[in-house]
N, C-alpha and C positions, 0 to 999 in steps of 0.2 A: 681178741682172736689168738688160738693156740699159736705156737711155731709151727707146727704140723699144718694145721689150718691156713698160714699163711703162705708156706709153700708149695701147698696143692695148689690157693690160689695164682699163685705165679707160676706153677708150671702149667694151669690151663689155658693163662692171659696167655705167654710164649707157645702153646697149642694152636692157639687161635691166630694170635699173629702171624705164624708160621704158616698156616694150613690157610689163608686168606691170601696174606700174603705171595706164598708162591702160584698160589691158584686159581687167583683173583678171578679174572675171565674166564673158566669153565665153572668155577661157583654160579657166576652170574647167568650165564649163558646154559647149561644144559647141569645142571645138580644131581641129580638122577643117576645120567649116563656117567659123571665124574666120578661119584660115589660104585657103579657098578665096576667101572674099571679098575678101581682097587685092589681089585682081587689079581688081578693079571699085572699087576707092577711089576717089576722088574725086582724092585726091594721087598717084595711080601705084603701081605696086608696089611702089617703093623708099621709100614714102615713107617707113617708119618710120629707115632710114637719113641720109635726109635732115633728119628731127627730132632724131637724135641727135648728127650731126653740128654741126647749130646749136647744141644744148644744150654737145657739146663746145668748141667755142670759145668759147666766154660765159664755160664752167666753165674753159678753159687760158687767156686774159685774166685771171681771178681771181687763176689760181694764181701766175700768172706776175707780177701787179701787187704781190701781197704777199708773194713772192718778194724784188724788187725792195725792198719797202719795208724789209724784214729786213734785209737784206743795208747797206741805205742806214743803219740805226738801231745795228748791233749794228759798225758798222765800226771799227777800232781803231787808234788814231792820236793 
């Protein structure tokens, strides 16, 4: 799988997480009405994109800082 390819798929899995996770019981319970409300948030109708996008940066900083640390630790020389 590309790099590209692999972080679309992590920022869908954190999409999903995200959007089940905080939502859990209106998914379950009324899906419809959860999804029509969207439009009337407070944060716009992207907003769940916009949350998971900041999640995703926070989470590719991480990845990329102990990335870095690895790389720095395990070098050979």
């Amino acid at each position: 799988m590309s790099k590209i390819g692999k972080e679309i798929v992590i920022f869908i899995g954190l999409f999903l997480f995200l959007t089940l996770g905080m939502h859990m019981q209106q998914w379950i319970s009324h899906p419809i009405k959860h999804l029509e409300h969207l439009s009337n948030s407070q944060f716009g109708l992207f907003h769940p994109l916009y949350f998971t996008a900041l999640v995703y940066v926070v989470v590719y900083f991480i990845r990329v800082t102990f990335s870095w640390i690895k790389k720095l630790f395990m070098r050979k020389g």
